[in-house]
N, C-alpha and C positions, 0 to 999 in steps of 0.2 A: 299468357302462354309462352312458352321459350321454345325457342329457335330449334329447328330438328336437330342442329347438329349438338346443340345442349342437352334437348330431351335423350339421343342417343348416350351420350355422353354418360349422361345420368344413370341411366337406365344398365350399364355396363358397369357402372362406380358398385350400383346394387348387386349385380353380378360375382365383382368379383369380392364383393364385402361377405357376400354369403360363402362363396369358393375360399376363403383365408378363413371362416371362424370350422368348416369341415369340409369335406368332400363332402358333393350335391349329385343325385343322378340328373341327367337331362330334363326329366320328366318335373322332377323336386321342382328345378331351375325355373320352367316354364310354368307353373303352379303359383309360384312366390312373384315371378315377377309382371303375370298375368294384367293386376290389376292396372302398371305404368305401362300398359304399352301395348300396340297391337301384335297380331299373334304371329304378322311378316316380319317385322321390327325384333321380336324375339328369338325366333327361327333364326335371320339372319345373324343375331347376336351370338347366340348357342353353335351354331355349325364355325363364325369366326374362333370360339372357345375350345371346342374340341381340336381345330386345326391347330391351332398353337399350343395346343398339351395342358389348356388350364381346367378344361371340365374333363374329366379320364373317366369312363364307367370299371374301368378294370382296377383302376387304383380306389374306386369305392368300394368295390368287394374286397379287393385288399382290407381297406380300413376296418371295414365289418365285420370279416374274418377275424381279424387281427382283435378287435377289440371285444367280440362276442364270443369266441371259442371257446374260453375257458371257463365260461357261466353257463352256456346255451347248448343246445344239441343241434343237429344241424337240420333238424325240421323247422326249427325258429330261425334260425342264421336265413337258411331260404326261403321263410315266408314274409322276414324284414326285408329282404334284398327284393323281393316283387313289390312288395307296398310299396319300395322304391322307384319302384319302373325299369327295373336293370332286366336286362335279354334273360330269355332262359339258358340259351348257350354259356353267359358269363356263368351265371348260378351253375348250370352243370358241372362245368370245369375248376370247380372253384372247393364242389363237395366234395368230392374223393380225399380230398387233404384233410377237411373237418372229421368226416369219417371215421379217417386210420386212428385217431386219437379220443375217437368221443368215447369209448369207453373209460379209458382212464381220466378225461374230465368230469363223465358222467359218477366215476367214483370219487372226485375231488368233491363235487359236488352236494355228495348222499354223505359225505364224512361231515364238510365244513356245519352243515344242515344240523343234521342227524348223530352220525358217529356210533351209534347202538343200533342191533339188531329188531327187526321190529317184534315186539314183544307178544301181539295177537293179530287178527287179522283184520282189525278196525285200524292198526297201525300202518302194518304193509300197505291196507290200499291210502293210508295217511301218504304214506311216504313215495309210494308209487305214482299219486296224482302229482306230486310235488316234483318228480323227474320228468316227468312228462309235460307235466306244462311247462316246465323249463325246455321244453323241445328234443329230449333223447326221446328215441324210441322206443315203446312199452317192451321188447326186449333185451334193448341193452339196459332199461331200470328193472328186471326182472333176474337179470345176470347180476348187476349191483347186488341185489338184495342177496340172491341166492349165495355169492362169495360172498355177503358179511357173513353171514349164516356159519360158511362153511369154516371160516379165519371162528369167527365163535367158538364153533363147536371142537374143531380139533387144540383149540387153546384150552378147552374144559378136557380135553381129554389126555394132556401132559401137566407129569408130577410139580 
């Protein structure tokens, strides 16, 4: 058995091994390192990590923002950031920014995919489940669909 001031030691090595390979939410943190340690010893650990700027819940939702906007809608961005354990106030404040653009991803998205209009209505709801589970909302994939439509049809309709 080693020495508490090793076991802590340790236990903090793990810490911040998991904090340098991504941002962790608190919750993440105490999940992973559960099994080394008791739940005072962790707590203790995590509140010293927040104090010093190395566990940030706000610079996770950064990262996940960051790194999920331009695939995802922001019904998935916010239901990764709770699996996480991050506040709802953080998620609140964090959507309005996903929002203002998720239409224009949700159309990056139906192009990189897709690119064609859907040809029947075995296709639309093809292509509709596929915006959706990607996290837009069944009206901004419904908006998608109806501008390919519309970019379609007035392209058939110039000489």
């Amino acid at each position: 058995m080693k020495p508490p001031s090793a076991a802590g030691t340790d236990l903090e090595a793990r810490a911040l091994g998991h904090l340098a390979r991504r941002e962790h939410s608190r919750a993440e943190l105490e999940r992973k390192l559960a099994p080394h340690a008791v739940p005072e010893a962790i707590a203790a650990l995590l509140d010293g990590l927040e104090r010093s700027g190395a566990l940030s819940a706000e610079r996770l939702v950064e990262q996940v923002v960051h790194a999920r906007r331009g695939r995802f809608g922001s019904r998935r961005i916010a239901y990764e950031l709770r699996e996480k354990g991050v506040a709802e106030d953080l998620i609140a404040a964090a959507l309005p920014e996903v929002r203002a653009a998720e239409q224009a991803h949700a159309q990056e998205a139906w192009r990189r995919k897709f690119g064609t209009v859907p040809a029947d209505a075995r296709e639309f709801g093809r292509q509709m489940r596929f915006l959706v589970g990607r996290g837009f909302t069944a009206d901004t994939a419904r908006q998608v669909l109806r501008q390919a439509g519309e970019a379609c049809a007035s392209m058939e309709g110039t000489p």
